[in-house]
N, C-alpha and C positions, 0 to 999 in steps of 0.2 A: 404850760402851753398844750394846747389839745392839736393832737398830729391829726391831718385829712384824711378821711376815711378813705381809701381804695372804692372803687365803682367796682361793682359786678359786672360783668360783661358779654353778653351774647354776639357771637361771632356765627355768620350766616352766607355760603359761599351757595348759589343756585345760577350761577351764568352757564356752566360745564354741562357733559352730559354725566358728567360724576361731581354731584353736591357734595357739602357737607357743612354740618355744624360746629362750635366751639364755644365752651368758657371760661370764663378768664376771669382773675381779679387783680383789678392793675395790667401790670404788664405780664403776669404772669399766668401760663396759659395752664387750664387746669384738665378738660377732656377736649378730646375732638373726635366726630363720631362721623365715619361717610351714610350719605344719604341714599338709598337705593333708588334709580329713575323715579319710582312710584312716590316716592314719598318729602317730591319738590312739587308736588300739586297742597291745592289749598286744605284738603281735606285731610293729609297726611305729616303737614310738617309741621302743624304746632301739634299732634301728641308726640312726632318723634324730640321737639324741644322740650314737652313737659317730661317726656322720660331721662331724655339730657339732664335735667335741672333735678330730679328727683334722685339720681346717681349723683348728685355733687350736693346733696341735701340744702338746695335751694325750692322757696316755692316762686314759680315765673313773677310773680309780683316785685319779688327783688329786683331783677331784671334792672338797672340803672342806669346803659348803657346797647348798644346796637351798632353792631358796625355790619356794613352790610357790601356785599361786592355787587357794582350796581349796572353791570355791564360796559363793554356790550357783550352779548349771548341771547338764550333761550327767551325768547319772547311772555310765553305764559309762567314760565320760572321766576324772572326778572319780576313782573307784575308782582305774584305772588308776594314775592321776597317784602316788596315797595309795602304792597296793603299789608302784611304784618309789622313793616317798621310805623305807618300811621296810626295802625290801629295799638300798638303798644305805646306809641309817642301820647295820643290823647287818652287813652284811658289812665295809666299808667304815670305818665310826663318824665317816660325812655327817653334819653337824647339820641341821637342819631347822628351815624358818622357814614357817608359812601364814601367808598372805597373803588376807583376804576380798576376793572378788571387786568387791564394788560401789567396793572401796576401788579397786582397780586401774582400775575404769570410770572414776571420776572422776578420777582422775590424768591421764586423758588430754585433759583441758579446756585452754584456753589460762590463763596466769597472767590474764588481764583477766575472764576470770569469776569473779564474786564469789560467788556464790551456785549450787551446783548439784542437780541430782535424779539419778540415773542410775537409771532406771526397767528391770527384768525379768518381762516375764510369768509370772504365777503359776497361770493358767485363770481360771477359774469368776469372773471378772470381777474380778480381785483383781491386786496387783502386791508383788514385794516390793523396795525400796527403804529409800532414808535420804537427809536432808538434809544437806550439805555447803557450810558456809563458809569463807572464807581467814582465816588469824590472822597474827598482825602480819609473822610474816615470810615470806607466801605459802605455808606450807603446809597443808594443808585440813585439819581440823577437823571430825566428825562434829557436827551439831549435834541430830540424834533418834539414836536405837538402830537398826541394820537391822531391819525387820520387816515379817512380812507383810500389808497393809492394802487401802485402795479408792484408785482413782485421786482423788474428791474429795476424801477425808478427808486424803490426803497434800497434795495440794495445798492445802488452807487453813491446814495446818499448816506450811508453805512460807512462806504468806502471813504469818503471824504471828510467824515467827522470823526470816521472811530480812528482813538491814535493810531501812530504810524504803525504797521505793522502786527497790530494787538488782534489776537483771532475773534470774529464778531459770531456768537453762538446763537443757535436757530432753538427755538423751542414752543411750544402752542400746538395748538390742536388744527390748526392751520398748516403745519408742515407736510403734516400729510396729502395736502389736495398742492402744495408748489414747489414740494422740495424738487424738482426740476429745474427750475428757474436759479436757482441758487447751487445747483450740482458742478458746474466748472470753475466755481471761486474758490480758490485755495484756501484763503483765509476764513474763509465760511465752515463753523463745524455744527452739528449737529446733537443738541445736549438729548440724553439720553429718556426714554417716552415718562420715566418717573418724576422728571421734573416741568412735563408738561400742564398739567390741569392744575388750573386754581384751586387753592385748600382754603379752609376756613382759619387755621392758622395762621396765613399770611395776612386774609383780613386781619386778622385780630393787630396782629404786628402794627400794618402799617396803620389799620384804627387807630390805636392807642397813641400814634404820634402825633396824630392829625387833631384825636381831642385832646392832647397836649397843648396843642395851637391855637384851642376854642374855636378847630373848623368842623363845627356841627353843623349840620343841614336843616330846614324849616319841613320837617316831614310830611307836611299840610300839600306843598307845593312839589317834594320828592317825583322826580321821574326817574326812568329807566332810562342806558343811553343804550342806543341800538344803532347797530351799523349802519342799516339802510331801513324803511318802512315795513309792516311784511306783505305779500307779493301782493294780495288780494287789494291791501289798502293803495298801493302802489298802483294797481288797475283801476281803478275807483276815483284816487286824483286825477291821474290824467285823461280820464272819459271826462272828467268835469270842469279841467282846465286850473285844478286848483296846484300850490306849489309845493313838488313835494320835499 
């Protein structure tokens, strides 16, 4: 009997304002390289993937796989990310896996947290998040929807779903614009800034489970999810009565 061949796998983290890249065969992660700001624009991130692939002596064409962290974050990062998952998907026939972002934030918690927030600034005094606890065999669990809401209204909602008692740990690049809001809850800790930003590792993790599941995405149709509009488009609907 002939055993299935392992997918090559390129692993693609540009939501953050620290990228980074990864690859993997199967589940097994082989480099992961940070992205410098510069080189999450369109012009910069497929040589820093060919030089990826060229240290794991792969030529991109291997490439059999894309998982990609698909927001929400950096607007023209995001895009970017998107038109290289199509444009590998049809040249190529890469499968494609996104990966939402706050899932990748909280992957990066230690297994001793039971309970966590991975909080992103959204402005206008709002954050957009989800609560995340571990199921029987440590792996997390959404227990709200990701949405956009208020630093108290998540938190008490925190309060009422996270077990009784179980410290519910703050982490995101968010924390820094409301750790306020969350400074007189006892139960409230604050996981340490290294296990803040999305990695391309965690994409690849939680990728690999998901094209487990044969939940691949139609790359053709692929968007980016984004908080809120950005401000300009924002102005622009509503001079024009459209919804935004």
């Amino acid at each position: 009997m002939t055993l299935p061949t392992l997918p090559n796998i390129l692993a693609i983290e540009t939501s953050s304002r620290s990228g980074s890249i990864a690859l993997a065969v199967g589940p097994t992660l082989l480099l992961e390289h940070p992205l410098p700001p510069e080189q999450r624009h369109a012009a910069e991130l497929m040589p820093a993937i060919q030089r990826l692939t060229r240290e794991a002596g792969w030529n991109p064409a291997e490439i059999h796989q894309l998982y990609l962290s698909i927001g929400p974050g950096s607007f023209t990062a995001l895009r970017i990310a998107v038109a290289l998952a199509r444009t590998l998907a049809h040249a190529l026939g890469t499968r494609v896996v996104a990966v939402p972002s706050l899932d990748v934030i909280a992957e990066n918690a230690p297994a001793s947290c039971p309970t966590l927030l991975p909080i992103l600034d959204a402005k206008r005094g709002q954050v957009f998040t989800a609560l995340y606890t571990r199921g029987p065999g440590g792996n997390l669990l959404r227990a709200t929807e990701q949405h956009l809401t208020t630093p108290a209204a998540i938190l008490a909602q925190a309060l009422t779903l996270a077990p009784p008692n179980a410290p519910i740990a703050l982490l995101g690049e968010g924390v820094d614009y409301h750790r306020a809001a969350f400074a007189d809850q006892p139960r409230v800790v604050e996981l340490p800034r290294e296990f803040w930003a999305p990695r391309a590792a965690m994409v690849h993790r939680l990728g690999y489970r998901m094209a487990e599941r044969q939940d691949f995405n139609d790359a053709a149709t692929l968007l980016p999810t984004y908080i809120r509009l950005p401000e300009a488009e924002e102005v622009y609907r509503k001079k024009h009565h459209l919804p935004l």
